[in-house]
C-alpha positions in Angstrom: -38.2 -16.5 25.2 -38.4 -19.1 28.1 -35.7 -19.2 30.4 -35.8 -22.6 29.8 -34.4 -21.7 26.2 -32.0 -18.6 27.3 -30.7 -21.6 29.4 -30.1 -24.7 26.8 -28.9 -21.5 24.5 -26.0 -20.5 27.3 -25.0 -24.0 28.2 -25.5 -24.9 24.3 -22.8 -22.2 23.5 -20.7 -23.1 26.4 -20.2 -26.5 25.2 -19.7 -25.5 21.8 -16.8 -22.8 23.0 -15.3 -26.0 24.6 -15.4 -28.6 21.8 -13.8 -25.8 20.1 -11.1 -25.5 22.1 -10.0 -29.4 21.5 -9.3 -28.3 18.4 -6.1 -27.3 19.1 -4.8 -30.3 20.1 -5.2 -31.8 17.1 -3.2 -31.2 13.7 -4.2 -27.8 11.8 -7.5 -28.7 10.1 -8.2 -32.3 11.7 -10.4 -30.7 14.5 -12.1 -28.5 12.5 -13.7 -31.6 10.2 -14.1 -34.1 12.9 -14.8 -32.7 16.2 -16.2 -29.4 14.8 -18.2 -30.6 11.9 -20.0 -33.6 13.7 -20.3 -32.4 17.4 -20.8 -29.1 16.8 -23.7 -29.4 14.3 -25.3 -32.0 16.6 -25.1 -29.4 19.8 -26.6 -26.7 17.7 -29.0 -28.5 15.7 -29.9 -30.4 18.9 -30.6 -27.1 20.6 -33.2 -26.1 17.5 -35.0 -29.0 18.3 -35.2 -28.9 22.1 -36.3 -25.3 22.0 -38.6 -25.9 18.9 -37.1 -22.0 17.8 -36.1 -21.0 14.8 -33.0 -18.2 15.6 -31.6 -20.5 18.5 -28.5 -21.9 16.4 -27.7 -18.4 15.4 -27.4 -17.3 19.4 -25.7 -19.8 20.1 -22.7 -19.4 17.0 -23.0 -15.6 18.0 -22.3 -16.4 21.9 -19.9 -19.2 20.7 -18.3 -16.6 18.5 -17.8 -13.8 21.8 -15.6 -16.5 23.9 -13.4 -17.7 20.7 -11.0 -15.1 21.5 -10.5 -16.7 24.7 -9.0 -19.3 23.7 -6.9 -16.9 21.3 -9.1 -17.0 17.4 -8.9 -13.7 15.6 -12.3 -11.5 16.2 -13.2 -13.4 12.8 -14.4 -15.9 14.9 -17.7 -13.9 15.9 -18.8 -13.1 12.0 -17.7 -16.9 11.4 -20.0 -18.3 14.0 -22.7 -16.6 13.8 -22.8 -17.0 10.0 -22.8 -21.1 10.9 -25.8 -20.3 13.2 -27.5 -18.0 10.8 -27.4 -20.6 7.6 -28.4 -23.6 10.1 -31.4 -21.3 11.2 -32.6 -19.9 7.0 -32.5 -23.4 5.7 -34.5 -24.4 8.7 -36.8 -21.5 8.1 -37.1 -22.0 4.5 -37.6 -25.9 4.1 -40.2 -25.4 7.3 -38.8 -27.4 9.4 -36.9 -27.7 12.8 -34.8 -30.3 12.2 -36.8 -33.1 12.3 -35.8 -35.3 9.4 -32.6 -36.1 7.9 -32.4 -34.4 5.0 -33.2 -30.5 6.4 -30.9 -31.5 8.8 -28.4 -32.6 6.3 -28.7 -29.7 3.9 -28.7 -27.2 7.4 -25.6 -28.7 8.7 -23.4 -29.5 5.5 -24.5 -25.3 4.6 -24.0 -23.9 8.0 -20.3 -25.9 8.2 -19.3 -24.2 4.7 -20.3 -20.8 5.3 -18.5 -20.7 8.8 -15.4 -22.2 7.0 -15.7 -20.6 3.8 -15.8 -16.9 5.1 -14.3 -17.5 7.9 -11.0 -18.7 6.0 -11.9 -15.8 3.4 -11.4 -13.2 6.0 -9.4 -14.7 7.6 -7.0 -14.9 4.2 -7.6 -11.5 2.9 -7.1 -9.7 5.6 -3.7 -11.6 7.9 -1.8 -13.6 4.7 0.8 -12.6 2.6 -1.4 -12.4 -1.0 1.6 -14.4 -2.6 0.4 -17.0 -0.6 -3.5 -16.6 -1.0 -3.5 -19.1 -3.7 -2.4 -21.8 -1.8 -3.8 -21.3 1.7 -7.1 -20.8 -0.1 -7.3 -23.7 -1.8 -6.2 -25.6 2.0 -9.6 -23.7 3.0 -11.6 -24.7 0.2 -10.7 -28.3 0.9 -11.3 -28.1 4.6 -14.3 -26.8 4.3 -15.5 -29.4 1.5 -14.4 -32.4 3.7 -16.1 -30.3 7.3 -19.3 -29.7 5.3 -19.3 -33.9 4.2 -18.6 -34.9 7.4 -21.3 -32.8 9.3 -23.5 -34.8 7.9 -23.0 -37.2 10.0 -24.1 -34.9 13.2 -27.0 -34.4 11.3 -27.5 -37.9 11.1 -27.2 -38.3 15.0 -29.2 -36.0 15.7 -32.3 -37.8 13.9 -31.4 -40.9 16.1 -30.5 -39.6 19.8 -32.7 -36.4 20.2 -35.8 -38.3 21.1 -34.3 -40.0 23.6 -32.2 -36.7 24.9 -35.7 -34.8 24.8 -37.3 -37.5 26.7 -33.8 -37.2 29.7 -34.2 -33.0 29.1 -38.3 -33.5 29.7 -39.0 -31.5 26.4 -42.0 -32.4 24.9 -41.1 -34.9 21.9 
């Protein structure tokens, strides 16, 4: 690995860490869809494509993951992240590509949000909530992570339009 890459991976994750902390100035939930799902796929998807590595978006969640519990997330957060970073980087892998079109990036980012949400929530449920309450808190989950996973689409969808210009400012080969 470059150090060009180890770089765009620990400012990447950085960045990530604090779009994730303006989630809590927003109403339980409304970050996580908006902010999270449409920055937050664009940084790591973005990073994919600078680096041209496969394995990058799952550094970065795992990273992202480490400094959650700075800004006071549950040691969830780690599995949760780097399960967002992990799915992002299989689909990649399997359709063969690194995100350059819209639909891997589509199918990477709506994937990668659900998992992170999805288990995250699941853990997070099972192991910290009354169980009389599971029912409804999951289904809250299960509907966040629906609408995050729609809306993601749309980072993927930015990323497809602004990375070759951000390659050509970065001076990464395009």
């Amino acid at each position: 690995m470059k150090a060009k890459e180890v770089a765009f991976i620990g400012a990447f994750s950085a960045l990530a860490w604090a779009l994730a902390s303006l989630n809590k100035l927003l109403p339980k939930g409304v970050g996580h869809v908006t902010l999270d799902a449409v920055f937050i796929t664009f940084l790591l998807l973005l990073a994919v494509q600078l680096t041209g590595r496969i394995g990058v978006a799952t550094a970065i969640g795992f990273i992202t993951g480490l400094l959650m519990p700075l800004l006071g997330a549950k040691p969830i957060a780690l599995v949760s992240w780097s399960i967002r970073g992990l799915v992002i980087d299989l689909v990649l892998l399997a359709t063969h590509h690194k995100a350059c079109c819209l639909k891997c990036c589509s199918l990477a980012a709506s994937l990668g949000f659900l998992a992170q949400t999805l288990i995250g929530n699941a853990l997070n449920i099972f192991l910290f909530v009354n169980p009389r309450a599971w029912m409804m808190v999951l289904t809250f989950a299960v509907t966040i992570a629906l609408i995050g996973s729609a809306t993601s689409i749309i980072g993927a969808y930015l990323i497809i339009k602004l990375a070759p210009r951000i390659k050509q400012a970065v001076g990464v080969e395009a």
